[in-house]
Kinemage of the C-alpha trace (Angstrom):
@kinemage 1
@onewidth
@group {chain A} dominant
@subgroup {mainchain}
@vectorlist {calphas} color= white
{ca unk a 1} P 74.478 85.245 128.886
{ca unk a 2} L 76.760 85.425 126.330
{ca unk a 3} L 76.706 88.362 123.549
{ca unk a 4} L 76.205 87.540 119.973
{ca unk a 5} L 78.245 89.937 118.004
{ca unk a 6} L 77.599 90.453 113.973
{ca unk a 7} L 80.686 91.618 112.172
{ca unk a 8} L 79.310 93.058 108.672
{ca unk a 9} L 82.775 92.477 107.198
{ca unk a 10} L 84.909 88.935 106.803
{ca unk a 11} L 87.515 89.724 104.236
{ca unk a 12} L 90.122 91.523 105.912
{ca unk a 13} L 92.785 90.572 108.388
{ca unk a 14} L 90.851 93.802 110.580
{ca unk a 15} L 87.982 92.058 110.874
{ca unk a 16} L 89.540 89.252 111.736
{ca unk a 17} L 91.723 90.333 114.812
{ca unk a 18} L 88.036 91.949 115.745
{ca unk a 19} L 86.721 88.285 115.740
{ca unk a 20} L 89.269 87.086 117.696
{ca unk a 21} L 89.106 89.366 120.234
{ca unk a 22} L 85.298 89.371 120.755
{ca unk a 23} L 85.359 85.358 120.606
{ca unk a 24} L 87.978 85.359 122.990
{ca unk a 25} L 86.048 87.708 125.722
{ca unk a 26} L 82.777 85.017 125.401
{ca unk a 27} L 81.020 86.161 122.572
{ca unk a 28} L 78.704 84.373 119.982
{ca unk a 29} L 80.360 86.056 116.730
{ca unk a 30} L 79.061 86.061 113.464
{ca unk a 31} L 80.393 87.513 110.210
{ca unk a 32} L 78.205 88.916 107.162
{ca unk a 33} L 80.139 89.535 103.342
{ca unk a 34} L 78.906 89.921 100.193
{ca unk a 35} L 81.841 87.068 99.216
{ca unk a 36} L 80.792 83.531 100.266
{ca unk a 37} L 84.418 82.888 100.993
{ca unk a 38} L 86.478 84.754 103.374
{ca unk a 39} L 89.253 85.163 105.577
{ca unk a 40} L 87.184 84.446 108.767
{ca unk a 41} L 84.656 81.691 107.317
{ca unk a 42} L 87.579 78.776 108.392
{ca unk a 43} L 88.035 80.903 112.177
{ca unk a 44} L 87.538 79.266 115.139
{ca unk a 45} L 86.522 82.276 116.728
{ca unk a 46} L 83.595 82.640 114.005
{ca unk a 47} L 80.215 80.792 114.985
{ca unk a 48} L 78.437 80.944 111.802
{ca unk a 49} L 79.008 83.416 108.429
{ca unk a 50} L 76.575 84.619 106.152
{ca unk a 51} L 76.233 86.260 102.495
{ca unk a 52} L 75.016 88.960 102.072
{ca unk a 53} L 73.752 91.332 98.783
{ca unk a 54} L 76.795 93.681 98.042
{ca unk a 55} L 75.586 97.192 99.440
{ca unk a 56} L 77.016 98.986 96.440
{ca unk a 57} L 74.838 97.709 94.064
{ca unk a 58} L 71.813 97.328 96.520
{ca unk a 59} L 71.426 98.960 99.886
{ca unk a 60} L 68.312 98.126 100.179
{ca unk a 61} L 68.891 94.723 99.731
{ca unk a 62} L 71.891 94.691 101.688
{ca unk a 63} L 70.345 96.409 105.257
{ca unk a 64} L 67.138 93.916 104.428
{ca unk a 65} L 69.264 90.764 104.825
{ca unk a 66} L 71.309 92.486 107.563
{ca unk a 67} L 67.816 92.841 109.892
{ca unk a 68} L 66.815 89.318 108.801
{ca unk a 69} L 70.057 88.332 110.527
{ca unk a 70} L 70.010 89.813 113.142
{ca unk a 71} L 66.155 88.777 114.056
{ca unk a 72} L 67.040 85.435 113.484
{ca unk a 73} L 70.038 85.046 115.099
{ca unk a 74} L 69.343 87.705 118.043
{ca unk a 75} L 72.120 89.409 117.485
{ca unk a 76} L 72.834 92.175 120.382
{ca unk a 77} L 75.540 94.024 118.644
{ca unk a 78} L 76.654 95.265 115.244
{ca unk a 79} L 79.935 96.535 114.888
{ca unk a 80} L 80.909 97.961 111.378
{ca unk a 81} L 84.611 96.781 109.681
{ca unk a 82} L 85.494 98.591 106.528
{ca unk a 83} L 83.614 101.139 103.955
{ca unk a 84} L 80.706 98.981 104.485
{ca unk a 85} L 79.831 101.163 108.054
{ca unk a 86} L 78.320 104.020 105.665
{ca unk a 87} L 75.613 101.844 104.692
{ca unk a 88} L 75.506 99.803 108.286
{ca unk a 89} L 75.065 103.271 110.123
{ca unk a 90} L 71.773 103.525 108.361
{ca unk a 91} L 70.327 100.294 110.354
{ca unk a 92} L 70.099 102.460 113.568
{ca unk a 93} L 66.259 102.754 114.083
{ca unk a 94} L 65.233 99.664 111.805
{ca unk a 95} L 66.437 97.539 114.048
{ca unk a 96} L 64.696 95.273 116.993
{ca unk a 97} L 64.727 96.290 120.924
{ca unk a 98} L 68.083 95.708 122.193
{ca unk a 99} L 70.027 95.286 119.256
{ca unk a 100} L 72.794 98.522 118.635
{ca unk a 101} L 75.552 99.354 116.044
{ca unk a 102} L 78.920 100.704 116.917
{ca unk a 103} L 79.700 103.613 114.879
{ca unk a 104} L 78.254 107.292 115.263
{ca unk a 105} L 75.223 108.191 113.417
{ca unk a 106} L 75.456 108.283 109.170
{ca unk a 107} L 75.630 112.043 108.861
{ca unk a 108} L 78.864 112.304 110.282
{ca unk a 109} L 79.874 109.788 109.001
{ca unk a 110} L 79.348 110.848 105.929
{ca unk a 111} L 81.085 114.537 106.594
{ca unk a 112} L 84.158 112.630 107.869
{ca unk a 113} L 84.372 110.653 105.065
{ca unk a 114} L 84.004 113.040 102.468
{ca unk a 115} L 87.293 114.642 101.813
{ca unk a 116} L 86.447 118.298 101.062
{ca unk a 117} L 83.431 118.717 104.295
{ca unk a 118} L 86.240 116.915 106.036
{ca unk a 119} L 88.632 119.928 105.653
{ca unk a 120} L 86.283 121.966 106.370
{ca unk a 121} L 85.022 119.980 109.781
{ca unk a 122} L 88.381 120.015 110.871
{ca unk a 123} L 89.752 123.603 110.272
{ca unk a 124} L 86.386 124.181 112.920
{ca unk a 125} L 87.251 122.083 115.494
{ca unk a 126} L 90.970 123.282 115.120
{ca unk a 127} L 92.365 120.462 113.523
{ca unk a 128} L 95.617 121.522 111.239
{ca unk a 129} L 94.636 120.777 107.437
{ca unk a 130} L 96.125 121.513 104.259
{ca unk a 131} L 94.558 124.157 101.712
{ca unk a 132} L 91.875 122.141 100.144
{ca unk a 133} L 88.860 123.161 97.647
{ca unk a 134} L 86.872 121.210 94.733
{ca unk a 135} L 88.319 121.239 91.184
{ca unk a 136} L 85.142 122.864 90.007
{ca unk a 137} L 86.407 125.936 91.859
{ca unk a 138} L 88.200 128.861 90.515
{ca unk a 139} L 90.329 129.037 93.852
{ca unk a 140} L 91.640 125.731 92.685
{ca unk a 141} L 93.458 126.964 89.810
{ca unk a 142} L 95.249 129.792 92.015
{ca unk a 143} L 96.408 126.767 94.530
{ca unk a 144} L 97.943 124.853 91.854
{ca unk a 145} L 100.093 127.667 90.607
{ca unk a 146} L 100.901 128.814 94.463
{ca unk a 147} L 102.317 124.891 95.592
{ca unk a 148} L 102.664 121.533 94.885
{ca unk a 149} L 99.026 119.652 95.028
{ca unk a 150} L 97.102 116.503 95.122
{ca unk a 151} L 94.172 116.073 93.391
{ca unk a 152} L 91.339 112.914 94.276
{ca unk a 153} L 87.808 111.866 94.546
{ca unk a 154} L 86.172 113.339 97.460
{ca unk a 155} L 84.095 109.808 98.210
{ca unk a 156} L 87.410 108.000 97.459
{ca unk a 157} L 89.044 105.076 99.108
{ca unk a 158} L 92.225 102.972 99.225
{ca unk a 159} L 94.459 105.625 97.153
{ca unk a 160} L 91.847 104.900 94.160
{ca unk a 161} L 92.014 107.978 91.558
{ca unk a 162} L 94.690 110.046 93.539
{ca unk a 163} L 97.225 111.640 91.556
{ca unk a 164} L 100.197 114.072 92.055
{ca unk a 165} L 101.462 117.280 90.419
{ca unk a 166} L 103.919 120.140 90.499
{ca unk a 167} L 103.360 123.741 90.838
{ca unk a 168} L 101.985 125.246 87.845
{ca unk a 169} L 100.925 122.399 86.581
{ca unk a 170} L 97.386 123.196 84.946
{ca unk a 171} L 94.389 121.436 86.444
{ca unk a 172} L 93.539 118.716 83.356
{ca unk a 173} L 90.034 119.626 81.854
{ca unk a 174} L 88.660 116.288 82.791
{ca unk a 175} L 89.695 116.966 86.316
{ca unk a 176} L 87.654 120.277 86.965
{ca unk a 177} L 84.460 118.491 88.843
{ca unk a 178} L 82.707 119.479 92.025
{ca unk a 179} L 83.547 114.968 93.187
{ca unk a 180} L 87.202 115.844 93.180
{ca unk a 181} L 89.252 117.670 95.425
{ca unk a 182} L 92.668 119.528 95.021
{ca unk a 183} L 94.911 119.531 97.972
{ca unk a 184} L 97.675 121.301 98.501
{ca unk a 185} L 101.173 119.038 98.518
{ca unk a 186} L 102.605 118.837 102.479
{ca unk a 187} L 106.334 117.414 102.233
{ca unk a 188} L 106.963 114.745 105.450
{ca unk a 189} L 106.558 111.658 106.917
{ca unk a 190} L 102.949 109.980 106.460
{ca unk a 191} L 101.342 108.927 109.483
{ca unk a 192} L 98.176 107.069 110.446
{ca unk a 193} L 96.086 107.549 113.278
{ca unk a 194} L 93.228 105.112 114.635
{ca unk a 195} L 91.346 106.100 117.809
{ca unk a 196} L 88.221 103.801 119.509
{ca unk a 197} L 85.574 106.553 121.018
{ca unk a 198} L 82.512 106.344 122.824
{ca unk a 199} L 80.606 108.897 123.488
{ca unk a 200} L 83.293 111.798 122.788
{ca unk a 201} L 85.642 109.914 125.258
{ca unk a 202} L 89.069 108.316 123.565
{ca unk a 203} L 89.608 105.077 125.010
{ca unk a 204} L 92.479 104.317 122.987
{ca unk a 205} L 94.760 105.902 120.017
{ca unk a 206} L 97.364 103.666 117.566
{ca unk a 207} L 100.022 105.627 115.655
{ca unk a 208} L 101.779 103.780 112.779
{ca unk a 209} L 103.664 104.350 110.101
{ca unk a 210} L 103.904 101.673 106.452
{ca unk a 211} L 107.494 100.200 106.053
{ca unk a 212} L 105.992 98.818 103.115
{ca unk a 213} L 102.898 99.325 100.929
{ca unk a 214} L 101.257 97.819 98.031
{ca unk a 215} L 99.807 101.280 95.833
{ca unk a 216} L 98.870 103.469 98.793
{ca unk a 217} L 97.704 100.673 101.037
{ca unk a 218} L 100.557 99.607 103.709
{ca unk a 219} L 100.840 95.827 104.257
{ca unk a 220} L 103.781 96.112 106.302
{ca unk a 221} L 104.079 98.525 109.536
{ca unk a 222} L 104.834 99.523 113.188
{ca unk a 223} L 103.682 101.060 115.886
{ca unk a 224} L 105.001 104.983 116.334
{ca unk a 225} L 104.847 106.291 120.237
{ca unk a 226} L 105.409 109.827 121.989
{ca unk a 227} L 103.271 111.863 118.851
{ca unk a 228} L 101.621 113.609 122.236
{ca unk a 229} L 100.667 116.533 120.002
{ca unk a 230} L 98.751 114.262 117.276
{ca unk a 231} L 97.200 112.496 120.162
{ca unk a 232} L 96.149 115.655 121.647
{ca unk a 233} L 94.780 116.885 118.684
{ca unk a 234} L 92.401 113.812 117.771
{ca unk a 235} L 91.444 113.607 121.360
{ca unk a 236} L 89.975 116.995 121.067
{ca unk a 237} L 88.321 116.351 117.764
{ca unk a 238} L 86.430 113.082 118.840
{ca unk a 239} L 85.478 114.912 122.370
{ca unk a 240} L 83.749 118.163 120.451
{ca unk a 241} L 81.928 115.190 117.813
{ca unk a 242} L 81.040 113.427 120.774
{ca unk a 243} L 81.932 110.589 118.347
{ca unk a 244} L 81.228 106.948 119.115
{ca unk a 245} L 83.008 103.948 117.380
{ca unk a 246} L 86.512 103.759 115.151
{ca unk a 247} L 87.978 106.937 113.573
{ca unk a 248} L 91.224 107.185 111.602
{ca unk a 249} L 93.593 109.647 110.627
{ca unk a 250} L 95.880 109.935 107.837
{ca unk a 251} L 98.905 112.532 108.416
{ca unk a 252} L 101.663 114.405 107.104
{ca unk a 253} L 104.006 115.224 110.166
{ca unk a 254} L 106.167 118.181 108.271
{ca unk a 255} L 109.949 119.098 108.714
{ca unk a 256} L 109.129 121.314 111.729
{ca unk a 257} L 107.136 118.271 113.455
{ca unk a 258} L 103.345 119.974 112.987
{ca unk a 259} L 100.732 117.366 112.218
{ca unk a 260} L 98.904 117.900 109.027
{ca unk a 261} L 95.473 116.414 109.111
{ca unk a 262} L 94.730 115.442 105.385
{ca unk a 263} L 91.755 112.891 105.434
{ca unk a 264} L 89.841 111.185 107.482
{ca unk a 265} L 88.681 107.663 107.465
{ca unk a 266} L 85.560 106.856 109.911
{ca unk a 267} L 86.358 103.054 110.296
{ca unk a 268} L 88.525 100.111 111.587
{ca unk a 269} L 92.277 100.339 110.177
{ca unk a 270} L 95.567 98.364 110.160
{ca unk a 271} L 96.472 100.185 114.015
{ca unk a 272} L 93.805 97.577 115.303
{ca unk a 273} L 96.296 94.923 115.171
{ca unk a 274} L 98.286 96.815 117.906
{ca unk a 275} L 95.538 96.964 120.610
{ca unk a 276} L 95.487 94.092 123.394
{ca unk a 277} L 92.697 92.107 122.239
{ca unk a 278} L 90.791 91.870 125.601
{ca unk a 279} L 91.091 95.586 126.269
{ca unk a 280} L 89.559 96.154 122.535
{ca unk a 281} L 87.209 93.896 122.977
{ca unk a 282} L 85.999 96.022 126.384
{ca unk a 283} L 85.910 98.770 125.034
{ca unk a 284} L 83.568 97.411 122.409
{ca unk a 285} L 81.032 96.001 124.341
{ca unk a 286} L 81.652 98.003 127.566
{ca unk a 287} L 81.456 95.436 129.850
{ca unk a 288} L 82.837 96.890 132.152
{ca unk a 289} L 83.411 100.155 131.555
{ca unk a 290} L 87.084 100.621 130.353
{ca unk a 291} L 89.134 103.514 130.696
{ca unk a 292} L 91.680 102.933 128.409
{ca unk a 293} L 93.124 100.260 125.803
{ca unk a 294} L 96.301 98.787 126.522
{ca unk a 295} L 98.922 97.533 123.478
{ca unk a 296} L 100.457 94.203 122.622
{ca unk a 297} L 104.177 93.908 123.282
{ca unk a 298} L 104.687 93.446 119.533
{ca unk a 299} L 105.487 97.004 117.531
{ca unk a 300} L 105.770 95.517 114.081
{ca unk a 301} L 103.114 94.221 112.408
{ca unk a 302} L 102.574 92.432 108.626
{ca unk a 303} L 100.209 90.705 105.932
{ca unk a 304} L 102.763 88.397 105.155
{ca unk a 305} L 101.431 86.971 101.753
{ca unk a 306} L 100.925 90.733 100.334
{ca unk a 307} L 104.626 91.924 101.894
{ca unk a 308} L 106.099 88.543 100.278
{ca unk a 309} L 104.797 89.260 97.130
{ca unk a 310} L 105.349 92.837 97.185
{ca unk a 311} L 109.374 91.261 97.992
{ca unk a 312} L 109.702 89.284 94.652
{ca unk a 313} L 108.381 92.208 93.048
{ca unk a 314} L 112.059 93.675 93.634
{ca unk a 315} L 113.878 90.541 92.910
{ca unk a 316} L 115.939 91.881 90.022
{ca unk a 317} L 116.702 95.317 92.979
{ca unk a 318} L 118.637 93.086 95.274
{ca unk a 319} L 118.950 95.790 98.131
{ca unk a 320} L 115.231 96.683 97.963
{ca unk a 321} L 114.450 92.803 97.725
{ca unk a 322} L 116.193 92.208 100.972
{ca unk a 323} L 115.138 94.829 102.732
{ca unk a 324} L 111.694 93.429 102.151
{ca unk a 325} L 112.103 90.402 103.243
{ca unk a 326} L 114.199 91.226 106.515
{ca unk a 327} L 110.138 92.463 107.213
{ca unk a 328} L 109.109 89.285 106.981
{ca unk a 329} L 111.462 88.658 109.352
{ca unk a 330} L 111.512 91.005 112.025
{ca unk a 331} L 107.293 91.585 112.073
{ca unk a 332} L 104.224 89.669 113.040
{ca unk a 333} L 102.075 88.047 110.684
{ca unk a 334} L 98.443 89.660 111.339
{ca unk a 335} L 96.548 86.219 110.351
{ca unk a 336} L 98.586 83.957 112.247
{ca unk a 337} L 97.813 82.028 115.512
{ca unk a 338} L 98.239 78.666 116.524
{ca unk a 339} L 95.294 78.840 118.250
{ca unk a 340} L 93.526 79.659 115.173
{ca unk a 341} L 95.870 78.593 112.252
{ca unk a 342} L 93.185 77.906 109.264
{ca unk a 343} L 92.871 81.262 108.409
{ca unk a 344} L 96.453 82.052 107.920
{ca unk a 345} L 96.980 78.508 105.742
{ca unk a 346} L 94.030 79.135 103.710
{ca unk a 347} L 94.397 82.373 102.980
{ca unk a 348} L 94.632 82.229 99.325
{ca unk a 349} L 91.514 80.141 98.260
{ca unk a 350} L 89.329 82.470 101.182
{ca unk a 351} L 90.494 85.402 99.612
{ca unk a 352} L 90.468 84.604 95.525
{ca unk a 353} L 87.626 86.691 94.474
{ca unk a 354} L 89.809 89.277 95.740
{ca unk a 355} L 93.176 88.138 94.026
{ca unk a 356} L 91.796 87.242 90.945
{ca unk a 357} L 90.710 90.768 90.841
{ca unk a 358} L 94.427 91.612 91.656
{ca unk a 359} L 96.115 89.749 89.601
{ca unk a 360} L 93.870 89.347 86.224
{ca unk a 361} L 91.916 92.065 85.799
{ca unk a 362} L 94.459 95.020 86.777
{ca unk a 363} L 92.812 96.161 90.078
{ca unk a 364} L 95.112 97.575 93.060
{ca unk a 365} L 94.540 95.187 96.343
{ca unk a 366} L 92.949 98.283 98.117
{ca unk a 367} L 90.245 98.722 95.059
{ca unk a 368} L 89.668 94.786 94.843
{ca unk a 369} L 88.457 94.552 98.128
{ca unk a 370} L 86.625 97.368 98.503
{ca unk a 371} L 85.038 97.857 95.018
{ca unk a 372} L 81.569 95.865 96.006
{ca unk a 373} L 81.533 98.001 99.662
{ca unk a 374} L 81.880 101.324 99.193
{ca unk a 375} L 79.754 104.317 99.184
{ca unk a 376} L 80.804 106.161 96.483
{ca unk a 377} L 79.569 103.121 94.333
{ca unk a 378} L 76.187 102.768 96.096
{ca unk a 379} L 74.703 106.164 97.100
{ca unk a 380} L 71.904 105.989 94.430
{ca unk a 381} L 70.701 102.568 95.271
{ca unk a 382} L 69.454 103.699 98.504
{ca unk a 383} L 65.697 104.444 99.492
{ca unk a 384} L 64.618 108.176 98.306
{ca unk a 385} L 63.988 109.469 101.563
{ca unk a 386} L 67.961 108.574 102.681
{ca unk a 387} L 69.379 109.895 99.209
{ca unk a 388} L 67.426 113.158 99.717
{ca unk a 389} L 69.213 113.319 102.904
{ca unk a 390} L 72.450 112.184 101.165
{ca unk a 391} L 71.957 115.115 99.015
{ca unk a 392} L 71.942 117.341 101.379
{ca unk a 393} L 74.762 116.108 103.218
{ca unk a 394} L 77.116 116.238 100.664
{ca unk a 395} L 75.757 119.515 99.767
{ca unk a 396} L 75.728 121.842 102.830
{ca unk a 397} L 77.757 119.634 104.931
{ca unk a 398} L 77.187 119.932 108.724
């Protein structure tokens, strides 16, 4: 019998390529979204969608309608997409005999996610990371006069509330709180990493790099091979978590070619798009048992409506403007497919909650569709015995 799949995210092209992979391998797949209209509502590879409460703003009401879905509609397997999984993770034991989320359990989640336990995770399990502490911290001040550093939310996502500053620079007032983090600067090449785990086993690892990006979110990037060391290194890290589900990596790969771990993001992520779809789809449901994911021939990969507008936005930089659109050229459109060609030609009325948000009330792509899914936003909405855990968690770490 067939498995019936419930994707908890329908808005992004990730989700999407998810879809089509699981529909493709003979599953039932459904999609949940707090947005009534999304990318994978007109897919052919999408039995039936549903709306859902936005977790943020009630995750209680959110993981009620989730169960009430899957009861209904017998779903066997839940497999987290975006920010959303923080909340998602927390359906493991409320759910009915048989039923089973992919992702690890909330708690480390949770440490992976947050920035500063990240670090600190990391530098453990041997992981290369930059010199990191809170803002509320005295040591802060001492590594802003000693480099270059970063300073953003530890709960953050999509670039949201990350800024940059020289050596010496002081630490502004408003900035000296125990929810932000100062990082020292690494100068390099940024990296991303996404790995699919199960059970501290590494099935597969993508390596890109963004040849484009809109803010701090890439819509336009390719595949990177031979990083042995980086692949090494995750490897390691996922087998001493024993981790289970998607993991990603962002990196700063330095002039002398060491990786520099700076956060970690414990969800699906643009390198999806490079995995064959049958071989991710295996190692999703484990049927049967796969040793490792293969890649698509393809090494390029684009959201062409972002990366063309991101071109005319360089229209009076002529050089800049054509380099842009030679992407559009010379990569693969991640919503495309003539098998499944609605969601690529109606990508602008699935997706206008998203770029009206964009375009009319000043929000960055990355915040628009996140803003209604993220943790950060919903942590004291949640029932008191999970925020007394939550406190502790993001106090103590693990």
């Amino acid at each position: 019998m067939a498995q019936t799949v419930l994707l908890t995210l329908g808005r992004l092209p990730k989700g999407l390529e998810v879809a089509r992979s699981l529909a493709a391998a003979g599953c039932r797949v459904l999609v949940a979204d707090p947005h009534g209209q999304h990318l994978c509502v007109p897919s052919n590879a999408v039995h039936k969608s549903f709306r859902t409460p936005a977790p943020s703003r009630s995750a209680e009401a959110y993981l009620d309608r989730l169960v009430d879905i899957v009861e209904t509609e017998r779903v066997d397997l839940i497999v987290p997409v975006s920010e959303e999984i923080l909340f998602v993770s927390q359906l493991k034991g409320r759910l009915p005999p048989g039923a089973a989320v992919f992702s690890d359990r909330f708690e480390t989640l949770l440490n992976l996610h947050h920035k500063g336990h990240f670090c600190e995770l990391a530098r453990t399990h041997g992981l290369p990371v930059p010199h990191s502490v809170v803002a509320s911290d005295p040591d802060a001040v001492s590594l802003a006069e000693a480099s270059d550093f970063v300073i953003k939310p530890v709960l953050g996502c999509s670039g949201d509330g990350l800024s940059y500053h020289r050596r010496g620079d002081p630490i502004p007032e408003r900035n000296r709180k125990s929810d932000l983090l100062v990082q020292q600067k690494i100068e390099g090449t940024l990296v991303s990493a996404m790995a699919v785990a199960r059970d501290g086993a590494t099935l597969g690892t993508s390596i890109y790099k963004g040849t484009l990006f809109s803010g701090t979110v890439a819509t336009s990037f390719e595949r990177i091979v031979g990083m042995e060391t980086l692949s090494t290194l995750i490897n390691n890290f996922i087998h001493r978590l024993d981790f289970t589900g998607f993991i990603s990596f962002d990196v700063i790969v330095d002039q002398d070619d060491r990786p520099w771990f700076i956060e970690c993001n414990p969800r699906l992520t643009s390198a999806v798009h490079f995995f064959d779809p049958e071989d991710l789809a295996a190692a999703i449901l484990e049927t049967p048992p796969l040793a490792k994911i293969g890649f698509r021939p393809q090494a390029r990969f684009q959201e062409g409506h972002t990366t063309l507008m991101e071109a005319y936005g360089k229209i009076f930089q002529p050089r800049e403007f054509w380099r842009r659109l030679g992407l559009l050229r010379h990569s693969r459109d991640v919503l495309w497919s003539s098998r499944d060609p609605l969601p690529f030609l109606l990508m602008t009325p699935m997706s206008w909650r998203v770029l009206g948000d964009a375009l009319f009330n000043g929000l960055s792509i990355g915040k628009a569709v996140t803003k209604d899914i993220t943790w950060v936003n919903g942590q004291h909405s949640l029932p008191q015995q999970t925020r007394t855990s939550v406190n502790h968690e993001l106090s103590h770490g693990t």
